[in-house]
N, C-alpha and C positions, 0 to 999 in steps of 0.2 A: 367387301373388297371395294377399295376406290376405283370408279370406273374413270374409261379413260375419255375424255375430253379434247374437241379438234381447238386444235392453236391458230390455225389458222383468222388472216383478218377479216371481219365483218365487210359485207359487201353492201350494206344497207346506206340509203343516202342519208340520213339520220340515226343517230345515237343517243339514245337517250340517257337518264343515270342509268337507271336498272340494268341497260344492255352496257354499260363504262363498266359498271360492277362488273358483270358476268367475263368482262373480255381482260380486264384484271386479274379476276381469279385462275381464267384459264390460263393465261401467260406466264403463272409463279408456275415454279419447279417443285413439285411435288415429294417432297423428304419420305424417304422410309421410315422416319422417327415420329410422321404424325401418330398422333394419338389418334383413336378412335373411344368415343366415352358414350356411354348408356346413363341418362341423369331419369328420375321419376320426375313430375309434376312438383313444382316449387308450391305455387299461388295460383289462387281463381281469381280474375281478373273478370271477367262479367258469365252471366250465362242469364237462362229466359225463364225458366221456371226451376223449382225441386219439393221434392216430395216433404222434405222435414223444414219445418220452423226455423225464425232467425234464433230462437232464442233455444233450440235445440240441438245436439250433433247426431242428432238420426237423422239417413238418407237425407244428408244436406249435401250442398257442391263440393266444400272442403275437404269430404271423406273419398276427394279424385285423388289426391296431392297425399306424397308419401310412397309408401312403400307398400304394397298390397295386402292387408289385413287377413283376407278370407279364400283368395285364389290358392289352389284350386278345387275349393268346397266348391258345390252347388245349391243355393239356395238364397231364400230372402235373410237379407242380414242388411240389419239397421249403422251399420259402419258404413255401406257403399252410399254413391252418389244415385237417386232416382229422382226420374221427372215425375209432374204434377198428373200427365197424362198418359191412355194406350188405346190404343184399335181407333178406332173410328166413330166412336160412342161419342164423343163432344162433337163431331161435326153434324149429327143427327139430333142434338137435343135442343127444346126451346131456344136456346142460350143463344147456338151457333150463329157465326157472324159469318157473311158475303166478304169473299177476300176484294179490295178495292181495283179498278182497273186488271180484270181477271186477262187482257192480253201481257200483261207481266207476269203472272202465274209460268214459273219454270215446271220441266219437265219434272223434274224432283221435287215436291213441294216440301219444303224445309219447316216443321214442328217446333222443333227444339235447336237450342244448341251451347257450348261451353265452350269458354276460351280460358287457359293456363298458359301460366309462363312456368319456364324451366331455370335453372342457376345459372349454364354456359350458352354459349355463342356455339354453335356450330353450320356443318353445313348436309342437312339430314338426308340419312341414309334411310334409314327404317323406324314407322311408329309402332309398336304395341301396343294397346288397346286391353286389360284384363277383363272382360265380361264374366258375370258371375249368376248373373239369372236373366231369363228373356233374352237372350244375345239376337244379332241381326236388325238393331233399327238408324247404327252408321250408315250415312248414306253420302257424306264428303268430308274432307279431313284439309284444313287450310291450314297457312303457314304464314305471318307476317315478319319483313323482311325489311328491319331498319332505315339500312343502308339506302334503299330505293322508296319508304313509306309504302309498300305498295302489299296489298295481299295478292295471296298465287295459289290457286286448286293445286293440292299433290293429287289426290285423288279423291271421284264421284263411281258412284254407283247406284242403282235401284235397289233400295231394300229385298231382303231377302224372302222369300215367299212362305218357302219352309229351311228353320235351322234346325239341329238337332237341340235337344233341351237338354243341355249339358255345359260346362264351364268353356269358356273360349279364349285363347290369346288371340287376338283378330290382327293382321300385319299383312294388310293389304299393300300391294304393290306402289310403291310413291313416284311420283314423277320427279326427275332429277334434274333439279334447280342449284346450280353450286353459288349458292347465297346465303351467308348466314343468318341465321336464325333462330330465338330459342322460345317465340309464343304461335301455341296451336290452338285453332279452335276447329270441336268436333261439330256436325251438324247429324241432328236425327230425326225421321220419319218413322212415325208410328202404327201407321196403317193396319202392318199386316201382326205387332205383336196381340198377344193373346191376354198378357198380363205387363206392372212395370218391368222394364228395363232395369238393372242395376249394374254398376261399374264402379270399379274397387280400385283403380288405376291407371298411369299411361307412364311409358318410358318412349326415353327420346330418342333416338341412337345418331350417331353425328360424326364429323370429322371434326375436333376444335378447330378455331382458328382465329384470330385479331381483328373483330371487329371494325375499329378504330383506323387500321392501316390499310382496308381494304374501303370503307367508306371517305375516308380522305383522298386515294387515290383514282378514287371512281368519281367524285365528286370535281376535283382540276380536269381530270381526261374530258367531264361530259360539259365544261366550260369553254370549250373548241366548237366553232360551228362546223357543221355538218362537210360544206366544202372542204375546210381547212383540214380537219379530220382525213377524208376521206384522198385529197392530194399529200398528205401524207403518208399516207398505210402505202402509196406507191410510188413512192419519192419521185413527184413530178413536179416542175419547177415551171412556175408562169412565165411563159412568154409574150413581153410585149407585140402586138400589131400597132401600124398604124390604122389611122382612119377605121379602126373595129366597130366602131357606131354605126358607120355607111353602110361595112359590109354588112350588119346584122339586119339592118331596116330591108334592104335589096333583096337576101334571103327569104324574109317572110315575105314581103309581097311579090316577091315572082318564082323562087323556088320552092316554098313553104307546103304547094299541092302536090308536085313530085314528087318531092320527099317522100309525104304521107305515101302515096300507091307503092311507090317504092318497098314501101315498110311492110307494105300490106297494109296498115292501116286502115283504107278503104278499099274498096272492089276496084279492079281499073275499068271493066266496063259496067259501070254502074253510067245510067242515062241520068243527065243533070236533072231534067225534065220531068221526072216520074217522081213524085209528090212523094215523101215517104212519113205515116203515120205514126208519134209517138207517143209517149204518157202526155208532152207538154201539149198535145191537142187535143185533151179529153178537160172536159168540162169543169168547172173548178168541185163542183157537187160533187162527182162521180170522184176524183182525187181524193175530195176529205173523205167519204164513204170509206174509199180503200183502205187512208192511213188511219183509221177509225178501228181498224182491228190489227194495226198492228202496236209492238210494244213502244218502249221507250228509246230505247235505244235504236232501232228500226226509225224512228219518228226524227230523230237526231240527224242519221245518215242520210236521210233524205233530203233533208234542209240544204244536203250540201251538194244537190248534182245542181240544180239550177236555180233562177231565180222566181220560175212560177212554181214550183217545188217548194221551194223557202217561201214565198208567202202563203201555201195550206198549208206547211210544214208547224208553221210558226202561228196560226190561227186561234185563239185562245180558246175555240170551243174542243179543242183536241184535251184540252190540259183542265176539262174540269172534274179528272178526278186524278187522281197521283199515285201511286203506290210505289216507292221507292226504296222499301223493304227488301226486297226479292236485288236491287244493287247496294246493300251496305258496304259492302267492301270499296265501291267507288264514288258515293253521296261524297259529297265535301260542296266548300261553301263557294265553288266555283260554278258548280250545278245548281245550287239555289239561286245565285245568281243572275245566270242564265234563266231559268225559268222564273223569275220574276219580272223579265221582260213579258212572259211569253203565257203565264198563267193568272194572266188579272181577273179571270173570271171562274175562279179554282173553287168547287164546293166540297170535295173530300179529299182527306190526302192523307198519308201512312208513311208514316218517316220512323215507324218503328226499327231498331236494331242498328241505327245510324250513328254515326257520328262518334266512334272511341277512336280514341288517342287524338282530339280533338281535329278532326278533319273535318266537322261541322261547328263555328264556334258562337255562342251567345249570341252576340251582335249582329251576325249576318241572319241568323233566324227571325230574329225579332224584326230588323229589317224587310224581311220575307214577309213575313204576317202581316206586319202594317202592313202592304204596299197589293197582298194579295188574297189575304184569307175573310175582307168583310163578309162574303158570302158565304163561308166556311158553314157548314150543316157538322161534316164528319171530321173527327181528329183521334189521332191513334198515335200517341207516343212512349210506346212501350219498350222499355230499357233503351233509352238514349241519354246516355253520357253529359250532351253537353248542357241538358235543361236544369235550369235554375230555378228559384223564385221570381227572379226578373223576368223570365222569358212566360212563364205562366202569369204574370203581371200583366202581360200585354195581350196575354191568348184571350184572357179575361173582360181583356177591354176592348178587343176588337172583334171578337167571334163573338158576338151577345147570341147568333141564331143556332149557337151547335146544339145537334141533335145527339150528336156521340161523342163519345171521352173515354177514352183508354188512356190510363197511365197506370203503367205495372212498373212493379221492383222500382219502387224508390223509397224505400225503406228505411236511411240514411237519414241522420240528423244534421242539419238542420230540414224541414222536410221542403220539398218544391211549392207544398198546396197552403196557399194563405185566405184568409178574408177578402182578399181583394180580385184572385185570379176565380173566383165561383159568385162574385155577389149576384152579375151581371146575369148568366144564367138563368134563363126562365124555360125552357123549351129542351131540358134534357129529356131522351128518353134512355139510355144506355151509359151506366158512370158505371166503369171498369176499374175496382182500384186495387187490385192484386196484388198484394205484397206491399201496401204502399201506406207510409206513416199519412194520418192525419187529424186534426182535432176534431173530437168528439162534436164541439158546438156549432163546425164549420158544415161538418157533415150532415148535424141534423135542420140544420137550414137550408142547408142544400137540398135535401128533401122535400122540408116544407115548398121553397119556392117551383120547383119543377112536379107539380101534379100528375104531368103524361110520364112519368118515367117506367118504364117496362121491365126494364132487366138492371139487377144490381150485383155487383161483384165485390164483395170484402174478405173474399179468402184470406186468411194469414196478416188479417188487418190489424192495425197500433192494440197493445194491448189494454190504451186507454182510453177505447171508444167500448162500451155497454154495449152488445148486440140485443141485451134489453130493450133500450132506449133507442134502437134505431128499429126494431117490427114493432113497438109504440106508436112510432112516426109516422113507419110504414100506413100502419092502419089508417091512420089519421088523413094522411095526405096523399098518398097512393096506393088507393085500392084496387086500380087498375094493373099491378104489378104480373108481369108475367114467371118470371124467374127469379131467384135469392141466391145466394153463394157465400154463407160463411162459414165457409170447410177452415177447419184449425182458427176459430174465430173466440173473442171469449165473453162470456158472464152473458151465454144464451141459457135461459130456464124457461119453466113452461108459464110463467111471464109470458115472454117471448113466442111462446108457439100460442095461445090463446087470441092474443093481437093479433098474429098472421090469420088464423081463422075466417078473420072477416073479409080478403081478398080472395074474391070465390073466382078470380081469374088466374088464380097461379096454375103455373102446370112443373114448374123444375123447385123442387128447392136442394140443398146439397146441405147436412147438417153435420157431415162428418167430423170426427173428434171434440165434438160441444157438446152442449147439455152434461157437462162432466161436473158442475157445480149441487147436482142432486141423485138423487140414489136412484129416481125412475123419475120420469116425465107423466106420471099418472095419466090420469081421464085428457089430459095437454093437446096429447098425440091423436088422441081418436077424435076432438074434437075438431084439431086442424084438419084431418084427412075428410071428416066429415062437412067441412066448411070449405075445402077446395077439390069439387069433385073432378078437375079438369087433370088433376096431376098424372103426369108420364115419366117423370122422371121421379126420385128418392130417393138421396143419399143418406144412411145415417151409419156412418161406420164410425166401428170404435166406442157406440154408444154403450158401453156395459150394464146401464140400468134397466134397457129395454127387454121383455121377455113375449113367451107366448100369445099370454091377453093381449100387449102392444101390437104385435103383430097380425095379430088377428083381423086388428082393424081395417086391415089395406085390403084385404080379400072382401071385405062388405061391402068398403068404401071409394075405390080405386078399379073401377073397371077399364081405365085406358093406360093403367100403369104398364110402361117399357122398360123402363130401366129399374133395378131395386138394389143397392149396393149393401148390404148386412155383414163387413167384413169384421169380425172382433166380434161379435155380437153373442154373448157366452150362453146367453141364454135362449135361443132357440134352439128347438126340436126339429126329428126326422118328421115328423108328425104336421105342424105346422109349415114344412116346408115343402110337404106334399100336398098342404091346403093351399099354398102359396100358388104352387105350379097348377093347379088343379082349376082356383077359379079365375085367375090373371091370362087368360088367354092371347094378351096381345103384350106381353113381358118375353123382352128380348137379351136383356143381361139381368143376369142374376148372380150377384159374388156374393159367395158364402167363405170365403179364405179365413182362416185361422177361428173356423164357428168347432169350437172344441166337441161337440156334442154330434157332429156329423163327420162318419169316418167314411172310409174309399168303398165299401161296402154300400154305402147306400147311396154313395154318389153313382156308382154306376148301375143300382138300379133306378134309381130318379132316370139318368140319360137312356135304358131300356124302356123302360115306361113311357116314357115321351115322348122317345123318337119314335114307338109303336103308332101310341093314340095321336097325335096333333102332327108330329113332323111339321111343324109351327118354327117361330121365330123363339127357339129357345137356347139361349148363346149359354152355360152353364160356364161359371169363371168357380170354381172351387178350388179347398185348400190342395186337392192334391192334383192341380190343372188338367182334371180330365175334364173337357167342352166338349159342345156339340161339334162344330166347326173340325180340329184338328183327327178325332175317331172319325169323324165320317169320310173327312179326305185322306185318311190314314188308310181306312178299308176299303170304303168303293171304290176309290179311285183307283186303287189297287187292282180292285176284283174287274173292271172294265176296261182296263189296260189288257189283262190275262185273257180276256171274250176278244176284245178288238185287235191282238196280239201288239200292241204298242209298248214299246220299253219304254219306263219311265226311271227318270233323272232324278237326284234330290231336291231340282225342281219341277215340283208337278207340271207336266205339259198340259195344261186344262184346254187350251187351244186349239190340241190338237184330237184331242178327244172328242171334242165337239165339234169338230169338222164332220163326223164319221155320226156322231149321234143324230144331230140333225138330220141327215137323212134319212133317220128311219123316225124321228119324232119330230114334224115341224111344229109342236106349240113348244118345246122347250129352247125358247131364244133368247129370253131376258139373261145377262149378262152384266155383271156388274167388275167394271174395267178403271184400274188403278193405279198410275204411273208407269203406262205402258206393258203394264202384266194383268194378266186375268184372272181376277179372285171370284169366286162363287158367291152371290149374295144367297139368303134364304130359299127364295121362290127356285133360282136353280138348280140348289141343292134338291130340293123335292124332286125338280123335273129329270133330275139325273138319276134318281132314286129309281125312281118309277121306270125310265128305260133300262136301269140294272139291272131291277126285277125280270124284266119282260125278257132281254136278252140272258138270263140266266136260264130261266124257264127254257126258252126256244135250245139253247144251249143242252141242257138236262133230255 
């Protein structure tokens, strides 16, 4: 149902386009004969990560668009859209990165995200959403809106805590914006899923309507100024005075104080005499202190109450790190601008996610960089729109001291990364190149010249770079390497794991879907594990050659292994995998998904077994997703609800549980707290365990 809308005039002394649009649209008369259309996802237009290959249609972005494939099955199906990532495993492992200027960190902190366009213009009523596995890691739903250039939240939420594990049309309530529109982008947090996410579809729902004749018209209305505008809307006609100048001056200097008490404005018996204490009398130190932890936008509004305000506002040691991520939707090159006045002494900055449908353009970045980034250590450009070859031309020539490089999904020919924008680099330690084309030669030079490099990232990289020849290199000139990443990467053999070997400082490598060029990795495997005993992390999914003996290795050789991902892995045993759990004691994800050889039988005696003897850090991700995590807050939390007599909601009250536990157990306090909700790390799970017991017994 079209709802219904006040006609009435704006009362605001300013109008802008957006608000021309809106009072536009409300003023047309509303036909019974509008159409109302429901269109699917036309095109992907950008997004941040996905699970499948460019050069493959599993789990890529494309399988959004269309018509829903698989809804309302439930399950993994290689037609949906899935991201790279889930839970909270990449923010704990070697790899993880420090988000940049952490007071811009929103309450939400945004993972992922997709943006699609649809065929029509409308003016949306309702999104749906098909979820087809893991549902609940939507967490805001945008809409951009031609007519005004401007994006607009329909709607945010906190991830969901617990969903049910079943298919979902998600159609959360939107905020009603009567602005046409036909490109959405979803945003998703991962925290609390268990496994990927996959998504089969969205449909639009909308009231058509003419683009063209509504942005035309909103466009002349918002070319009136504000005055003229607003002596309009109450047809009042200027009257001349004479001598208006005299009277104006006279007024402020002899009635301008009356007024004010008048208004209230100020107290009337306030004594002139009595000193009154503000921010502008606190010290300049104590000022920048303050503005030191607030965000950016916070930082802005200040500038503008005074003028000792605007000079710490504006102090350049505010602005020596950036993070402008967390405002994509409002970066544009009037903000650069601006802070290139203001950020001459800038050493990191994050402009990832900036800058589409060019509201960031070439010229004004590059302008940026000259002018502020010499000191530049950190640089993080991942999926931005407007970067070139040119503009990495000049990052090149002017950040010679970067320490870190993120540039993901730029995968596009011709590619941004030349000879010219990496010669300069000597002091890399962090080259992120995620989905991103680039020459084999470029890269292993790259290498050779930057010896401290720590963490390297080729996921999904050109397919005509050798992974061979780059843990060659590796060996050669960075043996200091902490972490690897060429998941979905190609022509790695055990070549290539023999080289790594000799970096006895690795602790993460990710091998998933490689090594597919040989039948097994033979004696490769055992001698890497054996040559890098620091390792906690190890991905090798999808590697089908790998068997028992391989595996064997990591229980001899891996005593601080935490993570171990063996998803596809056809050749392990119940056997092995009970030697796995058995001498990895400090192993907290274990994915066995789609290991054909282990059924629902023994996965839940594995989670018996374990949660008896260790009740350790054992996160179990198997193919038929019975965890640790989800059976234990399935049952106890249950069963301590029913002792404490608390009703509990489809989202567990864990907060309020532990109001009541703590007083009977004060060591169980560690708490681990996540976008403003309460999830259970490890060590609480035990401590709640252990008060179950106790009040069960006393109960009994």
């Amino acid at each position: 149902m079209i709802s219904e809308t006040d006609t009435s005039v704006t009362s605001s002394e300013d109008l802008t386009v957006e608000e021309a649009a809106l009072e536009e649209i409300q003023l047309q008369n509303v036909a019974p004969e509008e159409v109302i259309i429901n269109q699917y996802a036309q095109k992907v237009i950008d997004f941040s990560s996905q699970y499948g290959s460019d050069t493959s249609i599993s789990y890529t972005a494309y399988n959004i668009t269309g018509r829903p494939s698989k809804f309302p099955d439930y399950g993994d199906f290689p037609e949906t859209f899935a991201m790279r990532t889930y839970g909270r495993w990449w923010d704990i492992a070697p790899s993880a990165m420090r988000e940049l200027q952490p007071s811009n960190i929103q309450d939400i902190p945004i993972h992922d995200f997709i943006v699609v366009e649809f065929e029509e213009f409308v003016i949306p009523q309702a999104i749906s959403i098909y979820e087809t596995y893991n549902p609940g890691a939507i967490v805001k739903i945008w809409a951009y809106f031609s007519t005004t250039e401007t994006w607009q939240c329909l709607w945010s939420s906190f991830p969901d805590i617990y969903v049910e594990k079943r298919p979902r049309k998600f159609s959360p309530p939107l905020k009603r914006i009567p602005l046409p529109t036909k490109i959405i982008r979803l945003e998703f947090n991962h925290i609390f899923l268990d496994y990927f996410t996959e998504i089969d579809g969205i449909v639009l729902t909308g009231r058509k309507c003419d683009v063209r004749e509504i942005g035309d018209s909103a466009m002349r209305k918002s070319k009136k100024g504000p005055i003229l505008r607003k002596l309009e809307s109450v047809q009042f006609k200027l009257r001349q005075i004479e001598n208006h100048t005299d009277i104006l001056k006279d007024f402020l200097v002899n009635d301008l104080g009356t007024f004010m008490k008048e208004a209230g404005l100020v107290p009337e018996d306030k004594d002139d005499n009595t000193p009154q204490i503000t921010l502008k009398d606190l010290p300049c130190e104590i000022l920048f202190k303050i503005l030191s932890y607030l965000d950016l936008v916070s930082i802005f509004r200040t500038a503008q109450v005074c003028r000792k305000l605007y000079d710490v506002a504006t102090d350049p040691f505010l602005y020596q790190e950036l993070n402008l991520k967390p405002y994509w939707h409002s970066a544009c090159d009037d903000l650069l601008i601006t802070l290139t006045k203001r950020a001459t002494l800038l050493k990191k900055l994050d402009l990832s996610w900036c800058g589409l449908f060019n509201t960031i353009t070439p010229s004004v970045f590059k302008d940026f960089v000259r002018n502020c980034c010499k000191n530049l250590t950190h640089l993080r450009l991942n999926s931005c729109k407007f970067i070139n070859a040119g503009c990495m031309e000049v990052v090149g020539s002017v950040c010679v001291n970067l320490r870190e490089l993120c540039l993901r999904n730029y995968s596009k020919s011709p590619s941004v990364l030349n000879f010219h924008c990496l010669k300069n680099l000597r002091c890399l330690e962090r080259l992120d190149l995620f989905r991103t084309a680039i020459d084999s030669d470029l890269l292993l030079m790259t290498l050779r010249y930057n010896p401290a490099l720590k963490h390297l990232n080729l996921g999904i990289c050109s397919s005509a770079v050798s992974m061979d020849d780059v843990a060659i290199q590796i060996s050669r000139y960075n043996r200091a390497i902490v972490s690897i990443d060429m998941w979905k990467s190609h022509y790695l053999s055990s070549v290539g794991l023999l080289a790594l070997s000799q970096c006895h400082d690795l602790q993460e490598v990710d091998f998933g879907w490689c090594l597919r060029e040989e039948a097994s990795p033979g004696d490769s495997l055992k001698i890497l594990l054996k040559g890098c005993p620091k390792l906690t992390k190890v991905f090798l999914a999808a590697i089908r050659g790998i068997n028992d003996r391989d595996l064997e290795n990591i229980t001899e050789f891996c005593p601080n292994l935490e993570q171990l991902d063996l998803m596809g892995v056809l050749g392990i045993t119940y056997d092995m995998c009970y030697k796995i759990l058995s001498k990895c004691h400090k192993l907290k994800v274990l994915d066995l998904s789609f290991c054909d050889q282990i059924d629902e039988i023994q996965v839940k005696l594995f989670f018996q077994i374990y949660f008896r003897l260790y009740f350790g850090p054992k996160y179990f991700i198997l193919n038929y997703r019975l965890h640790f995590g989800e059976m234990f807050l399935g049952s106890v939390l249950s069963a301590i609800s029913c002792l404490l007599n608390i009703p509990l909601s489809h989202k567990i009250n864990v907060q309020q549980i532990w109001v009541l536990l703590l007083q009977r157990n004060q060591k169980t306090k560690r708490i681990f707290y996540t976008c403003s909700h309460c999830v259970l790390d490890v060590c609480s799970l035990k401590s709640i365990y252990t008060v179950y017991i106790y009040l069960n017994k006393r109960k009994k």
